[in-house]
RODO-2510 file (C-alpha; in nm, 4 decimals, decimal comma):
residues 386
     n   res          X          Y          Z
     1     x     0,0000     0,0000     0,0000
     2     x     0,1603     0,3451    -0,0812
     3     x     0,1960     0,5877     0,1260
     4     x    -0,1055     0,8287     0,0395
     5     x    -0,3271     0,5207     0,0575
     6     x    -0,2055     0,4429     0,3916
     7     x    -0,2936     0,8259     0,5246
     8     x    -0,6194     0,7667     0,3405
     9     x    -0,7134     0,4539     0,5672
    10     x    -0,6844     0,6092     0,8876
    11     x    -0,9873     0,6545     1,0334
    12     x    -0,9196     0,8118     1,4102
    13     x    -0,9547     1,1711     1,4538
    14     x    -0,9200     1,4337     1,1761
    15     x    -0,6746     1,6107     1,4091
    16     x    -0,4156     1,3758     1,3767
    17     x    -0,4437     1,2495     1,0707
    18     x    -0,1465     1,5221     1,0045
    19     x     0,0983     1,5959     1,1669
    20     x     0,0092     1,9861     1,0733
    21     x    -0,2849     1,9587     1,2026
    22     x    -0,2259     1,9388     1,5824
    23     x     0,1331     2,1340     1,5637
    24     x    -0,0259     2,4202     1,3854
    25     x    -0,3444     2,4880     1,5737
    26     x    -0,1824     2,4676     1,9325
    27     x     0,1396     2,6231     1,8653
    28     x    -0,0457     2,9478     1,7385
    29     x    -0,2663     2,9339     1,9970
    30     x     0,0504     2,9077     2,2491
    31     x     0,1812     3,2075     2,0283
    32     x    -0,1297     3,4226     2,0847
    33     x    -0,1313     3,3472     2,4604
    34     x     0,2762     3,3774     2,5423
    35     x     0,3340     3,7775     2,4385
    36     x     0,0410     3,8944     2,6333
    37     x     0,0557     3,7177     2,9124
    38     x     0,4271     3,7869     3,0065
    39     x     0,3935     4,1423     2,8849
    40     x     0,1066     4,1842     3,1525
    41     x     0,3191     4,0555     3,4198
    42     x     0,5974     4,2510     3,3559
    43     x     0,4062     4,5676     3,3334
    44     x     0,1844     4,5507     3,6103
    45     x     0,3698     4,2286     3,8268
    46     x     0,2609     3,9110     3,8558
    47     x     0,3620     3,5140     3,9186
    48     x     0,7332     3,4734     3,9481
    49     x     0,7515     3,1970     3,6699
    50     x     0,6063     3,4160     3,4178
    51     x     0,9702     3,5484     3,3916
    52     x     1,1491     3,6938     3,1011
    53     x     1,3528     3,3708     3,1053
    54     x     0,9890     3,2163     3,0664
    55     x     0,8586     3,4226     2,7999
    56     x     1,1656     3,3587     2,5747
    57     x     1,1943     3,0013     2,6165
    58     x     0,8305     2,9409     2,5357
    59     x     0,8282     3,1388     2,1975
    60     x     1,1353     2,9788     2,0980
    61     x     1,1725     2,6270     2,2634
    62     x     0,7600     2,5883     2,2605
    63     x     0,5586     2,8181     2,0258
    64     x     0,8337     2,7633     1,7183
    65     x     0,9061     2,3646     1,8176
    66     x     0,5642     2,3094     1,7980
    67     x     0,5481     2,4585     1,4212
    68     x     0,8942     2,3294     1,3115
    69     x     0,7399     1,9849     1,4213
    70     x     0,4118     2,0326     1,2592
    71     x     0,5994     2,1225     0,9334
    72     x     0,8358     1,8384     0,8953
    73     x     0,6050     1,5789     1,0323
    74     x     0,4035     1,6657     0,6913
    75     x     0,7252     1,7515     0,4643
    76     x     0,9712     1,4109     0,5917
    77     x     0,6995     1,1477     0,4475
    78     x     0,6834     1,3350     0,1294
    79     x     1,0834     1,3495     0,1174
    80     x     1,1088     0,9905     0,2366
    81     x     0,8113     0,8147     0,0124
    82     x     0,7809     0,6587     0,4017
    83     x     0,4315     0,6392     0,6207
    84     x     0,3910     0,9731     0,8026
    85     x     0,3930     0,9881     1,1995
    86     x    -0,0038     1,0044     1,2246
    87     x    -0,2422     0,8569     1,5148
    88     x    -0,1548     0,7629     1,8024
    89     x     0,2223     0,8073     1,7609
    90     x     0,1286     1,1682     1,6568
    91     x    -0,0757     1,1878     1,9965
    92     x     0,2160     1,1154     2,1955
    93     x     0,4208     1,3517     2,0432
    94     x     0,1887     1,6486     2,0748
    95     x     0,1230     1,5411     2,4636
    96     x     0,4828     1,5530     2,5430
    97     x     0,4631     1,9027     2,4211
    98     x     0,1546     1,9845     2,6043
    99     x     0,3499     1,8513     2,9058
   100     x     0,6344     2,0670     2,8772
   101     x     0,4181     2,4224     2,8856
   102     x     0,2283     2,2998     3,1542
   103     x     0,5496     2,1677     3,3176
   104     x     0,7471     2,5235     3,2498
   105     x     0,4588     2,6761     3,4025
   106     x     0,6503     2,5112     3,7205
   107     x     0,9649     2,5240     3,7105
   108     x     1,2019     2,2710     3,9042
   109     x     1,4698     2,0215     3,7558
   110     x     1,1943     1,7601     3,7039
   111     x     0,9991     1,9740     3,4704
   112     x     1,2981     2,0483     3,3058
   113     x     1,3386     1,7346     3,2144
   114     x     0,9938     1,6968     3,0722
   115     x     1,0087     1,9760     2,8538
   116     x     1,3358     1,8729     2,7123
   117     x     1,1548     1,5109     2,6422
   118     x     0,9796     1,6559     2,3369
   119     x     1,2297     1,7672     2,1364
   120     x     1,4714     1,4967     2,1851
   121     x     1,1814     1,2965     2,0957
   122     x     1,1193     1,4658     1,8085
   123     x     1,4723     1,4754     1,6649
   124     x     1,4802     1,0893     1,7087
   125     x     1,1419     1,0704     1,5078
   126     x     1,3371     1,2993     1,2092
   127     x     1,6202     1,1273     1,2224
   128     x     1,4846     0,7537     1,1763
   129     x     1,2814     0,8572     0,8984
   130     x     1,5585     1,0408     0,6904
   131     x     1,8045     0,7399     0,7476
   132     x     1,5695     0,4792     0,6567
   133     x     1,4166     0,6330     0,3339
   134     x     1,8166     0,7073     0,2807
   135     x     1,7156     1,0411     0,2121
   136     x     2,0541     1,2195     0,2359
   137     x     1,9803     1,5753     0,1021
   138     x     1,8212     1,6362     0,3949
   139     x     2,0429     1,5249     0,6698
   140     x     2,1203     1,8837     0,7631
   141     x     1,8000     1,8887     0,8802
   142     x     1,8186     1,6293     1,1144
   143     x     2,1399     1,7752     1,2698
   144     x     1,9786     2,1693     1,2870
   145     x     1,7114     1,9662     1,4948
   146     x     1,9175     1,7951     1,7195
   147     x     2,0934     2,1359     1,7870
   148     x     1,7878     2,2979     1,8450
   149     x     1,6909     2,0189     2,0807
   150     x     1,9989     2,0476     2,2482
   151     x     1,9978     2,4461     2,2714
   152     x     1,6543     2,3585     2,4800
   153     x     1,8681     2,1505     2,7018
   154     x     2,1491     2,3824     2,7236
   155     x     1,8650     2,6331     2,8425
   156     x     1,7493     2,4143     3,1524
   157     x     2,0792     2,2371     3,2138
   158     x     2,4222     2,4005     3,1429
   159     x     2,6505     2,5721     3,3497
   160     x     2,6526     2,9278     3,4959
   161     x     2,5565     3,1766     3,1584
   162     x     2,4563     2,8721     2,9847
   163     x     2,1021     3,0384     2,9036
   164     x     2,2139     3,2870     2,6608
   165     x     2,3939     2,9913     2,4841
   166     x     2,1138     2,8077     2,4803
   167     x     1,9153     3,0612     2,2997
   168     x     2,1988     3,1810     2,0983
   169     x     2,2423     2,8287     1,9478
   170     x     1,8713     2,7850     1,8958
   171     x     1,8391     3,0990     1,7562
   172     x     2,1646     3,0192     1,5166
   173     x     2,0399     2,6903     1,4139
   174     x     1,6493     2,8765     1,3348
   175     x     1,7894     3,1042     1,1129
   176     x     1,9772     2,8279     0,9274
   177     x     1,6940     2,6077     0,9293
   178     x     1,5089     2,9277     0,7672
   179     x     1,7687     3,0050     0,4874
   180     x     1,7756     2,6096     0,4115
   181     x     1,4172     2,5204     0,3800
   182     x     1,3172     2,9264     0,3264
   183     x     1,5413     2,8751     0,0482
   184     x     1,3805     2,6084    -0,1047
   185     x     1,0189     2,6840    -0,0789
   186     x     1,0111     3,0408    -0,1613
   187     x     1,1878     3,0088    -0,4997
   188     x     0,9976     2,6930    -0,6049
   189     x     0,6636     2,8249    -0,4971
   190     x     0,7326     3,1718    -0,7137
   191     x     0,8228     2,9446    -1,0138
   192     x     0,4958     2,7455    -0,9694
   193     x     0,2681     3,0894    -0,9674
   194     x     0,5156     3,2409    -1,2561
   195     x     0,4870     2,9533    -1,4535
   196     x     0,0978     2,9311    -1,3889
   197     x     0,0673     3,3099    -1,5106
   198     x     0,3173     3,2352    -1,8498
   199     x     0,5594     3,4468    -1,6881
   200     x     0,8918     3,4065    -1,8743
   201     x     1,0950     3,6462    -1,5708
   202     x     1,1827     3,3247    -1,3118
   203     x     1,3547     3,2871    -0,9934
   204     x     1,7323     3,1785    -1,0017
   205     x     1,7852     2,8224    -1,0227
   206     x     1,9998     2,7484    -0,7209
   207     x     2,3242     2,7146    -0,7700
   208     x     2,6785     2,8182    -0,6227
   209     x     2,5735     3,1872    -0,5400
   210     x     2,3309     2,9831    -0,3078
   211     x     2,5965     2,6966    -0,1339
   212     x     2,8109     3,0028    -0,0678
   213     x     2,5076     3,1701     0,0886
   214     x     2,3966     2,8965     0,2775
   215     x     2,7447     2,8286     0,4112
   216     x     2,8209     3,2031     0,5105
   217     x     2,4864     3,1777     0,6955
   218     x     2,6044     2,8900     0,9186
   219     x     2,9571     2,9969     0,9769
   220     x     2,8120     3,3383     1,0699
   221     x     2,5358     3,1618     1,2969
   222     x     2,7824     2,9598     1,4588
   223     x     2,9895     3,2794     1,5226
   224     x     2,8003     3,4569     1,7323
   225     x     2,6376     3,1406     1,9348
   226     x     2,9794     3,1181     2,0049
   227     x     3,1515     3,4777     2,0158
   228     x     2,8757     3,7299     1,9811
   229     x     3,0433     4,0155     2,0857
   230     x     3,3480     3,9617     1,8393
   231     x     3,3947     4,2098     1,5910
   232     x     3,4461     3,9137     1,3141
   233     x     3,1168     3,7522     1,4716
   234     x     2,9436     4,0328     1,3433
   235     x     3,1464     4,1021     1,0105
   236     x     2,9997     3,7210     0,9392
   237     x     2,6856     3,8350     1,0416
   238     x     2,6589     4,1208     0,8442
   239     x     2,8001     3,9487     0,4985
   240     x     2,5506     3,6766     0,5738
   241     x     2,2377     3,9687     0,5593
   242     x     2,3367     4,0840     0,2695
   243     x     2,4051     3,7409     0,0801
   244     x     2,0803     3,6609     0,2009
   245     x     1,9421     3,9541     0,0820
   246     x     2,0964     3,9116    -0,2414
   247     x     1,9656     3,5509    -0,2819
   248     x     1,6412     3,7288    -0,2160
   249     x     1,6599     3,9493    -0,5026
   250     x     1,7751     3,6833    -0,7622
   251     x     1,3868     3,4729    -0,6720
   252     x     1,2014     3,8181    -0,8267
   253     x     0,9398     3,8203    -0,5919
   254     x     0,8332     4,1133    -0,6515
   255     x     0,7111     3,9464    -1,0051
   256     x     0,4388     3,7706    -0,7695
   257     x     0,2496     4,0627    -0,5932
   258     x    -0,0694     3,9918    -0,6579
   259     x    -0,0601     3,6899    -0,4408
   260     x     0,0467     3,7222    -0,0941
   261     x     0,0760     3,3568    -0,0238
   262     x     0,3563     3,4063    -0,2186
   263     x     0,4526     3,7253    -0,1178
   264     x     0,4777     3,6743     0,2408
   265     x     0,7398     3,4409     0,1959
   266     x     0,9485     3,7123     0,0584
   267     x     0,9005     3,9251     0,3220
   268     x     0,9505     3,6135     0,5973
   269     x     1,3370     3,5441     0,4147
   270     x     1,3679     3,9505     0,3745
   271     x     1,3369     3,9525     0,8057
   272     x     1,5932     3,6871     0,7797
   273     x     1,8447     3,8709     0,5949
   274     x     1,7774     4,2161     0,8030
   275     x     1,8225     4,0591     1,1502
   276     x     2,1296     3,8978     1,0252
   277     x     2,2412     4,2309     0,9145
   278     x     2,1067     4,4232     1,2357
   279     x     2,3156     4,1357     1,4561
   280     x     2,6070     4,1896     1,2794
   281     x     2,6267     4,5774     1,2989
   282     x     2,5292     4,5447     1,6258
   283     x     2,8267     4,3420     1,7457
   284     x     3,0261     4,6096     1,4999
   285     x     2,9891     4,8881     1,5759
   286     x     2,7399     4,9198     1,8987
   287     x     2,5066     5,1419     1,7836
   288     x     2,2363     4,8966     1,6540
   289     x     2,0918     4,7590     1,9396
   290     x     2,1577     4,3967     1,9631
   291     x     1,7690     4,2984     2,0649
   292     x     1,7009     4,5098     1,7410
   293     x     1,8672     4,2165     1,5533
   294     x     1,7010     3,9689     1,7652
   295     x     1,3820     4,0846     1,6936
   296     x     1,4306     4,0674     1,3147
   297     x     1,4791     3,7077     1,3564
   298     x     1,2186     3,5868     1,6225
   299     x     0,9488     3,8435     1,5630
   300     x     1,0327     3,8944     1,1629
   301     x     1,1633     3,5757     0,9965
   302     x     1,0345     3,3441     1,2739
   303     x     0,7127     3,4899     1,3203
   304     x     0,6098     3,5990     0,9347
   305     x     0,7802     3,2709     0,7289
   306     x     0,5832     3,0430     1,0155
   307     x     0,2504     3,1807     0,9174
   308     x     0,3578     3,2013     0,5552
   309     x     0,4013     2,7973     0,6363
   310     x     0,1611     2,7192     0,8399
   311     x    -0,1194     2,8898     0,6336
   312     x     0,0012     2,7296     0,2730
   313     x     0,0583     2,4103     0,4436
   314     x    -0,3116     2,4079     0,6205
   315     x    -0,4455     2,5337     0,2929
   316     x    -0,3279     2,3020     0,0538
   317     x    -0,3318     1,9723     0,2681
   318     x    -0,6799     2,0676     0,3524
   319     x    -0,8246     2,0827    -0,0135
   320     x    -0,8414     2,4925     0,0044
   321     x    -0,7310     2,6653    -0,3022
   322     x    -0,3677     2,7863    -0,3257
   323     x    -0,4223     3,1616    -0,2049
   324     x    -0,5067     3,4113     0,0051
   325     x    -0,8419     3,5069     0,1706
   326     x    -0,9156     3,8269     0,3736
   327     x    -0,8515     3,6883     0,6556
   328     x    -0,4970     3,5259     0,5688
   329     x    -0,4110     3,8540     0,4250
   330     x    -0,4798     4,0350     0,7316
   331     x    -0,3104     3,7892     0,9111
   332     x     0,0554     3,8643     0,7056
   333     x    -0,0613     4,2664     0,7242
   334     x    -0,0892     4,1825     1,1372
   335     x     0,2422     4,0197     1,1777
   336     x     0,4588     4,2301     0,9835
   337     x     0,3521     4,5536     1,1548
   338     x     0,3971     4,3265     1,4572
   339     x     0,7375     4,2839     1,3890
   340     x     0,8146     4,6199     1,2592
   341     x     0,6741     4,7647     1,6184
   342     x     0,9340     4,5398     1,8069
   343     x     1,2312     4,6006     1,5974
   344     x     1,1693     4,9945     1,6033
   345     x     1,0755     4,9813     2,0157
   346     x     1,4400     5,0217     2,0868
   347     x     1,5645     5,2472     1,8480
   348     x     1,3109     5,4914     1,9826
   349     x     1,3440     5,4887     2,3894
   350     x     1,0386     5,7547     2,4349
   351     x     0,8430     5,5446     2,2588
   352     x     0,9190     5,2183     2,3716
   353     x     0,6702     5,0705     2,6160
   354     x     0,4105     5,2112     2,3591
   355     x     0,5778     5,0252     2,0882
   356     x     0,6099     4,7211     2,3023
   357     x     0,2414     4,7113     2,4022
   358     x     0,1604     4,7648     2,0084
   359     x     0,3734     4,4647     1,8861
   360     x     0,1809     4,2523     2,1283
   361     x    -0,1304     4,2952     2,0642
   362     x    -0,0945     4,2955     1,6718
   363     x     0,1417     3,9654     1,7452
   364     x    -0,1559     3,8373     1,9234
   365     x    -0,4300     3,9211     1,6479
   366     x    -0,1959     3,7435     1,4379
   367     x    -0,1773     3,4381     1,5357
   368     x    -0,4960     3,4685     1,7721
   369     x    -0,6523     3,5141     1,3819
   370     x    -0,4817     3,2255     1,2275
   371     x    -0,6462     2,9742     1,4762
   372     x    -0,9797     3,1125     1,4464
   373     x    -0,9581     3,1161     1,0743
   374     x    -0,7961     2,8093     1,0132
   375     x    -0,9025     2,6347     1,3402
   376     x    -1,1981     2,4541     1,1518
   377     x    -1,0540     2,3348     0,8606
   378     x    -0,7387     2,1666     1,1144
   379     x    -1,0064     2,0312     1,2930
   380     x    -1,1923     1,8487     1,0914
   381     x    -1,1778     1,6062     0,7917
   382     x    -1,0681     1,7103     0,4351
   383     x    -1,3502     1,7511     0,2280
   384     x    -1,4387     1,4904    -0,0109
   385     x    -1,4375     1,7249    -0,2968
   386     x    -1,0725     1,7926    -0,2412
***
């Protein structure tokens, strides 16, 4: 039985008959309920483990595992040819991440070690299908998961100033993940709609412009997890912006305006290119603040290129046509100003809290949006008709 027909026989609950489904819906959920609740606390006081600490783990280690592991539980099978992780082995996984926000909501060694179950978990589940459908392309994957996995550990576990390791390296191996699968996607998806329009003016074809991007990207990543206060940290930094930028330019995306399911991945890889750039003038020349640069990448390329995913993804293995509705449209429009809010708060001090309180609540409409809007169609079967 092939694989397709094998996702077609199962018969338990339309929420985990993908691996999207589940990931998606409670990760943006998580993402619309993180940002206000820890900006509440810290404006007006509140529970001690609603921390800063807190808040940053959960959007990186929680909100964003949840939708890396929502993505390549659908993407693997269709790299591998092998049966997706659906059913009851998909139930486990999402209630080992359930269990590690309600165990951070606690914290103590012991929940911890929950939270770091899920992602260790995960990384084994990636690994053993990419080895045994001896699909090698995508090894890289498998190790930028198992050093996100181990960032998350590094964040509980490590040594004295191990946290800002542990979200440097998570952060590092993000924005690689981002430029390698950002990199694929968003050039092949603006061929498709060029093609589909008899537009003759196509992306680049990937080439060596793109391994030398790729590979500036990681040696610049691993830079500043490692040094990020060097000056040649942020000279790596700064060269890997602007060859991502560059790549950018060469997938004419601008070509595709009229459809901002295609669009928005643009502007998702742009963020990534500009909070490379930001990071590396920060370390520099220390004018640019560094959580300007930060924000670029969590708030920009994180935030925008995992709705751009998670709405094309829900879309298109739902049956839904291939673009974008009022509501997804307001959704990109919502996270972008979201993100523009947060990287401005602290270039403008007098402005800042009322910035800050701004990015929140249009980060919040975002993804508070996406599960309303999507929420049924994740939650229930694909139609027939599709």
């Amino acid at each position: 039985m092939s694989t397709a027909a094998r996702r077609r026989a199962y018969s338990g609950p339309a929420l985990f008959s993908f691996g999207f489904r589940p990931f998606f819906l409670f990760g943006a959920a998580w993402a619309a309920l993180v940002v206000p609740l820890w900006l509440a606390v810290f404006m007006h006081g509140g529970p001690p483990e609603i921390s800063r600490d807190w808040h940053i783990h959960e959007m990186l280690f929680g909100y964003l595992a949840a939708v890396i592991a929502g993505f390549l539980t659908t993407a693997v099978p269709n790299w591998t040819g092998r049966m997706p992780v659906i059913g009851a082995p998909l139930g486990v996984l999402v209630a080992l991440w359930v269990a590690g926000r309600l165990a951070m909501l606690f914290p103590s060694p012991v929940s911890y070690a929950i939270d770091s179950l899920f992602l260790i978990a995960f990384a084994a589940v990636v690994w053993r299908e990419v080895l045994a459908g001896r699909n090698w392309r995508n090894l890289p994957v498998c190790i930028l998961v198992s050093l996100f996995a181990l960032a998350n550990v590094a964040f509980h576990f490590g040594p004295a100033g191990s946290l800002a390791i542990g979200v440097r390296v998570g952060l590092a191996a993000v924005a690689v993940l981002i430029a390698l699968i950002g990199g694929r996607i968003t050039p092949s998806f603006t061929r498709n709609w060029l093609n589909a329009r008899g537009e003759t003016r196509l992306p680049a074809t990937a080439g060596r412009f793109d391994q030398v991007a790729l590979g500036v990207t990681g040696v610049a990543a691993a830079a500043w997890a490692i040094f990020p206060d060097l000056s040649i940290s942020g000279a790596a930094l700064a060269l890997a912006g602007l060859a991502n930028l560059a790549r950018l330019a060469r997938w004419r995306g601008w070509l595709a305006w009229k459809e901002p399911l295609v669009t928005v991945l643009h502007l998702g890889y742009g963020w990534l290119g500009a909070g490379l750039l930001l990071l590396g003038l920060s370390a520099l020349t220390g004018e640019v603040p560094r959580t300007a640069g930060v924000h670029a990448l969590t708030a920009g390329a994180v935030g925008v290129m995992t709705l751009a995913v998670m709405t094309r993804a829900s879309r298109g293995h739902t049956g839904r046509p291939l673009t974008a509705d009022r509501a997804t449209q307001a959704i990109f429009l919502l996270v972008n100003l979201a993100a523009v809010s947060r990287v401005a708060a602290p270039f403008l001090p007098t402005m800042q809290v009322g910035l800050l309180s701004l990015s929140a609540a249009l980060w919040t409409l975002a993804f508070a949006s996406f599960a309303g809007a999507y929420g049924k169609m994740l939650l229930t079967p694909r139609p027939a008709r599709a």
